[in-house]
N, CA, C and O of each residue as an XYZ file, in Angstrom:
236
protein
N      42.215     32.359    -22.833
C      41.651     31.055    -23.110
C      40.662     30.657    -22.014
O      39.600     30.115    -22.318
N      40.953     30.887    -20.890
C      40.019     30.614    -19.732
C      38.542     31.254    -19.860
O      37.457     30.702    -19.675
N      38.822     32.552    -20.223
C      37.345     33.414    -20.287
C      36.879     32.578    -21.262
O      35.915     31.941    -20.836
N      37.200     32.275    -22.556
C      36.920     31.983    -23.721
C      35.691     30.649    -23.382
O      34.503     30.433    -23.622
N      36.621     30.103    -22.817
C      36.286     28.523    -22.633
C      34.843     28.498    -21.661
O      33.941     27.662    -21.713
N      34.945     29.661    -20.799
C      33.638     29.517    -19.643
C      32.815     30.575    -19.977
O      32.452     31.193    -18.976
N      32.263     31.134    -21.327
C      31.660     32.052    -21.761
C      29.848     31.185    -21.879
O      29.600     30.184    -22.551
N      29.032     31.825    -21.166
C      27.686     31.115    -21.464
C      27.224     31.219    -22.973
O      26.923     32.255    -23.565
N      27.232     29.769    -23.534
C      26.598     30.234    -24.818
C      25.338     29.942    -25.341
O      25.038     29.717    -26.514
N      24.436     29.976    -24.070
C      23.374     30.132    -24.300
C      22.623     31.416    -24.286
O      23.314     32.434    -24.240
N      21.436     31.538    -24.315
C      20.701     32.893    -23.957
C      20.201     32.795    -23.227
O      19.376     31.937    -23.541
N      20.000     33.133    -22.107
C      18.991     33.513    -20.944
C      17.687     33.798    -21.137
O      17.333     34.891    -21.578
N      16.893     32.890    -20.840
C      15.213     33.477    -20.709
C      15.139     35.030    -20.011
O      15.317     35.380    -18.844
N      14.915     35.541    -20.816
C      14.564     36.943    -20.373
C      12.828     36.783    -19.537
O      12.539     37.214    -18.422
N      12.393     36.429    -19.994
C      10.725     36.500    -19.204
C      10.706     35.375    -18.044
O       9.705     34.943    -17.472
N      11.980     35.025    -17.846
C      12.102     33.847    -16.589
C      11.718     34.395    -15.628
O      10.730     33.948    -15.045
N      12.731     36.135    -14.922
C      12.431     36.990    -14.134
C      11.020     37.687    -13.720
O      10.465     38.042    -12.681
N      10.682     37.684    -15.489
C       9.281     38.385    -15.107
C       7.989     37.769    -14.346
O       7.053     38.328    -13.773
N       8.438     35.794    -14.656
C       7.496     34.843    -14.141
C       7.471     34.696    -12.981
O       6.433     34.393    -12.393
N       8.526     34.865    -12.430
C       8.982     34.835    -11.086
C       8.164     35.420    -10.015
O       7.742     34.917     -8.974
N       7.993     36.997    -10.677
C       7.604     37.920    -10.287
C       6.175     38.547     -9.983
O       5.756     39.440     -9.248
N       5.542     37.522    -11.035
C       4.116     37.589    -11.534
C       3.444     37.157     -9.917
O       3.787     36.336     -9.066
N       2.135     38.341    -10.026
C       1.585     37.844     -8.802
C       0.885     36.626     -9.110
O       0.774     36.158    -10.244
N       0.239     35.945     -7.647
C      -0.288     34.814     -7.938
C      -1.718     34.337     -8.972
O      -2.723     34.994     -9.243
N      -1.645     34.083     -9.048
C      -3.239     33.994     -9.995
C      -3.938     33.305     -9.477
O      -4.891     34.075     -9.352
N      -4.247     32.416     -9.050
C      -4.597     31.485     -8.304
C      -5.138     31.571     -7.076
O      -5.844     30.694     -6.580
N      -4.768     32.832     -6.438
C      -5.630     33.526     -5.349
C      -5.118     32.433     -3.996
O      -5.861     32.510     -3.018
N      -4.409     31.841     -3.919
C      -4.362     30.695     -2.722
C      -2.997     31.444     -2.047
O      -2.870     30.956     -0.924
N      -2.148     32.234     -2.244
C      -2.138     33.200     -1.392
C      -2.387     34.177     -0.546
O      -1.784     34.745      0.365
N      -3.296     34.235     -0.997
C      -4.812     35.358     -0.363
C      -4.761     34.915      1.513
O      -4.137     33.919      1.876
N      -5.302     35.571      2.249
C      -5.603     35.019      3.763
C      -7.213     33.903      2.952
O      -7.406     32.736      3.292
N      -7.749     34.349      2.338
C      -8.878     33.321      2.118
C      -8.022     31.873      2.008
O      -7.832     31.187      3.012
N      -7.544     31.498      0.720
C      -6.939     30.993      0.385
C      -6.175     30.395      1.027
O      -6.121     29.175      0.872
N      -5.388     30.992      1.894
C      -4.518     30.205      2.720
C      -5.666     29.221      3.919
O      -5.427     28.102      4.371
N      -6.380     29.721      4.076
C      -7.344     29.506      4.950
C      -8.570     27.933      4.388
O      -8.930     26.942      5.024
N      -8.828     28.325      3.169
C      -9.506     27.192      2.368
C      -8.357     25.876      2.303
O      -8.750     24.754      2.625
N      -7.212     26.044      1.956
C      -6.032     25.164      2.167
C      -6.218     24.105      3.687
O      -6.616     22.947      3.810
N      -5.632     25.326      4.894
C      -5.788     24.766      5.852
C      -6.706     24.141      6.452
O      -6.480     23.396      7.405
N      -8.217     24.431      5.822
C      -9.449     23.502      6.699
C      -9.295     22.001      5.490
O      -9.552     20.904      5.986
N      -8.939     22.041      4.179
C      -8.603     20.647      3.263
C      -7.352     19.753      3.909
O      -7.221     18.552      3.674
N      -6.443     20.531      4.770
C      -5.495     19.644      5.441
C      -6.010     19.044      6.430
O      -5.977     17.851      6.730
N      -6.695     20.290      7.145
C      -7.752     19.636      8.157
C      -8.821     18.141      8.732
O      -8.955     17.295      9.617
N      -9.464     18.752      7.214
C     -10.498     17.535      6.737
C      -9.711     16.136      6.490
O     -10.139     15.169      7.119
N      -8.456     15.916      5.520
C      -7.914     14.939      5.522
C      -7.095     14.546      6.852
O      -6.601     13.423      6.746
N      -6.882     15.051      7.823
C      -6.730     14.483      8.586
C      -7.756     13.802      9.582
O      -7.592     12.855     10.351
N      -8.784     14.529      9.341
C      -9.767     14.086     10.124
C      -9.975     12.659      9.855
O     -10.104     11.854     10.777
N     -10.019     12.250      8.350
C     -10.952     11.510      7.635
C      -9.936      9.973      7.422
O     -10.368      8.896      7.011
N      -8.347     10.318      7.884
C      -7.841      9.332      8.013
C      -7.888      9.067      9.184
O      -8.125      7.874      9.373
N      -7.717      9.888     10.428
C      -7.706      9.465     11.797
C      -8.776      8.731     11.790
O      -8.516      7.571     12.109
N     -10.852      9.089     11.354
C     -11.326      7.909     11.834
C     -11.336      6.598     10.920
O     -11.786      5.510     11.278
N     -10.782      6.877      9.719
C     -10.493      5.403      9.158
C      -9.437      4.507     10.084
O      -9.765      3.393     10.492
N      -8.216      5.062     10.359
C      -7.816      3.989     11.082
C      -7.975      3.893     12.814
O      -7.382      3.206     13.646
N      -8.864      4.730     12.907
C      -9.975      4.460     14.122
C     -10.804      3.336     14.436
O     -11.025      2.672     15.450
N     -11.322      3.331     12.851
C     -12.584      2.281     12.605
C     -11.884      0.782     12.641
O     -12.352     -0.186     13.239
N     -10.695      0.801     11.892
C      -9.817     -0.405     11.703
C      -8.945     -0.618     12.520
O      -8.229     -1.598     12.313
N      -8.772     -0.029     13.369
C      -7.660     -0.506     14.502
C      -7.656     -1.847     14.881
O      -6.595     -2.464     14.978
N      -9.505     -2.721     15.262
C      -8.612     -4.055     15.745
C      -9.241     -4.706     14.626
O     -10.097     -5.476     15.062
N      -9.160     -4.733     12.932
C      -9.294     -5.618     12.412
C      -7.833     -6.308     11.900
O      -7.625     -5.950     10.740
N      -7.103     -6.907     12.248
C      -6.134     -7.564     11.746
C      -6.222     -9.306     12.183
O      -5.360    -10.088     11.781
């Protein structure tokens, strides 16, 4: 009764594994890629530091 009761009765995505697996497509794994990423983190930091640069003593 125990087995019975905890038997999965669903089906398993079979192509779940295969997605998993799939290389990236998207190329932003790449050293490019990783690299185009890091100068966009870059830039937004830049671009908030001098905004609240600019605004520091308006309050």
């Amino acid at each position: 009764m125990w087995r019975i009761a905890h038997q999965t009765t669903r089906r398993q995505y079979a192509g779940g594994v295969l997605f998993l697996m799939q290389a990236d497509l998207t190329g932003l794994s790449s050293p490019l890629g990783r690299i185009v990423i890091a100068l966009g983190l870059l830039a937004a930091i830049v671009v908030a530091v001098r905004f609240l640069w600019e605004n520091r003593n308006r309050r």
